[in-house]
N, C-alpha and C positions, 0 to 999 in steps of 0.2 A: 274387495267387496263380496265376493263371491263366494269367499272363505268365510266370513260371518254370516252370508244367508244360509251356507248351509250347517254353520256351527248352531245358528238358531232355528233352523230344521232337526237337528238333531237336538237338542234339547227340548223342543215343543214333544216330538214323538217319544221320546222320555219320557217326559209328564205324564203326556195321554193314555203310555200304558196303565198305567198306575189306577185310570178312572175307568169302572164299566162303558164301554160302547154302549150310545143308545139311551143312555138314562141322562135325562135331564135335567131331573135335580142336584146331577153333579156339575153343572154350569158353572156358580157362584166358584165355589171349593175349586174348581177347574182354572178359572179366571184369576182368583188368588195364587194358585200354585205357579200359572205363568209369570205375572207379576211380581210373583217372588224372587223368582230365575232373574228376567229382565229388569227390573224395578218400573217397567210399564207392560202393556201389553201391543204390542206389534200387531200389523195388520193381518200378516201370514198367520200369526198366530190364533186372531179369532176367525180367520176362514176355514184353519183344522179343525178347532173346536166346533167348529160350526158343522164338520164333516164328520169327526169322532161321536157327536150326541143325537146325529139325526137331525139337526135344526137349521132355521132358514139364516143364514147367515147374516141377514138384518134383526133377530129375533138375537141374536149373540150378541151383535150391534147395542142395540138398546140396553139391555142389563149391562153391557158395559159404560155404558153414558150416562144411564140412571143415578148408579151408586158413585157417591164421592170418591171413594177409598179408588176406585178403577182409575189409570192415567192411561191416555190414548197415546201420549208420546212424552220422551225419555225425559226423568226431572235431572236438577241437580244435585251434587253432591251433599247439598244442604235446603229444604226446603224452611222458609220463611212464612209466619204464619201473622198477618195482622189483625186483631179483631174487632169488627164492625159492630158488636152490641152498646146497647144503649150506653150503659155506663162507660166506655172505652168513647162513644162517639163525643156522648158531652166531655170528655176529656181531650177530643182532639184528636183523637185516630185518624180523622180524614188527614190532618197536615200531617201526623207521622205515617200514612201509607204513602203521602207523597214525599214526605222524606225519604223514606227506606226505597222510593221505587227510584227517584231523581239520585239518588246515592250508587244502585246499583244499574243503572241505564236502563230499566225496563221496566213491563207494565204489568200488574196482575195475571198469574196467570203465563206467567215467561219465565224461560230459564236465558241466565245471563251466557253469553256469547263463550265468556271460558268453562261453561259448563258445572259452576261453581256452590251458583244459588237459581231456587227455583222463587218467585212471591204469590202466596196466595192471599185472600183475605178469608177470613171465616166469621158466620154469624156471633158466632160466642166461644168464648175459649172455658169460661167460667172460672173466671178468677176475677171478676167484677169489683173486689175491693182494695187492688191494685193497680186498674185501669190507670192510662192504656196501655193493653199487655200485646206484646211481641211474641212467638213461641217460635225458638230455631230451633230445630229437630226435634227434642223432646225437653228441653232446656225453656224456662218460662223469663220474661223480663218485664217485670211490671213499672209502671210510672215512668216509662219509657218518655223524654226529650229529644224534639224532633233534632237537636243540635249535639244527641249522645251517639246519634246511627253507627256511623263508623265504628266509635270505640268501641258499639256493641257487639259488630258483626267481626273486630279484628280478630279473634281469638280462632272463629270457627275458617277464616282463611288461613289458616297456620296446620289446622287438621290434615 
């Protein structure tokens, strides 16, 4: 463990050269860059940033809570996206996100146990005239049946 805190110490301070000391408008760009590295942002990581910009390290906090795009802890391999807009709801999305949650053992907002898939929900995916639409990584599935889950998701466990 002590080998990755310091391999993600050394790659935070990487980053941070790269941004002026001190300027805060380099936060957001700062938060993506670590994000990028890690595919979240680690805690260590916004207490530097919070020490690289000059800012109160709950002031780093919040703009990373704020924005969706920011994850406070590690996704999976594959994030699942189900969508809660009108026209997906009247179609049933609520029994396809418990589909797809009772398929993968967990609850919006979790990554599964082998690290595989992550489930979120979103307000709209906007593809409304396919409802209800599923979106695995950047791949869309529309008119999704809560009894297709499986065969939808078998392809992206083979990746």
């Amino acid at each position: 463990m002590t080998t990755h805190v310091c391999e993600c110490a050394s790659a935070v301070e990487r980053i941070l050269r790269t941004f002026p000391s001190g300027r805060r408008e380099a936060l957001i760009p700062l938060l993506q860059a670590v994000q990028e590295e890690f595919g979240y942002l680690p805690q260590d990581a916004l207490r530097a940033i919070a020490r690289h910009l000059h800012l109160p390290a709950a002031k780093v906090f919040g703009v990373a809570t704020f924005y969706n795009q920011f994850r406070l802890k590690p996704v999976g391999a594959h994030t699942i996206r189900v969508c809660r807009g009108t026209a997906c709801h009247v179609r049933g999305s609520k029994q396809l996100l418990d589909a797809v949650a009772d398929h993968l053992g967990v609850t919006p907002g979790e990554t599964t146990a082998d690290g595989e898939f992550t489930l979120e929900t979103v307000a709209c995916l906007g593809a409304c005239s396919i409802a209800p639409v599923v979106m695995v990584d950047e791949d869309f599935h529309g008119a999704v049946k809560t009894n297709a889950v499986a065969k939808m998701l078998e392809p992206y466990r083979e990746k």
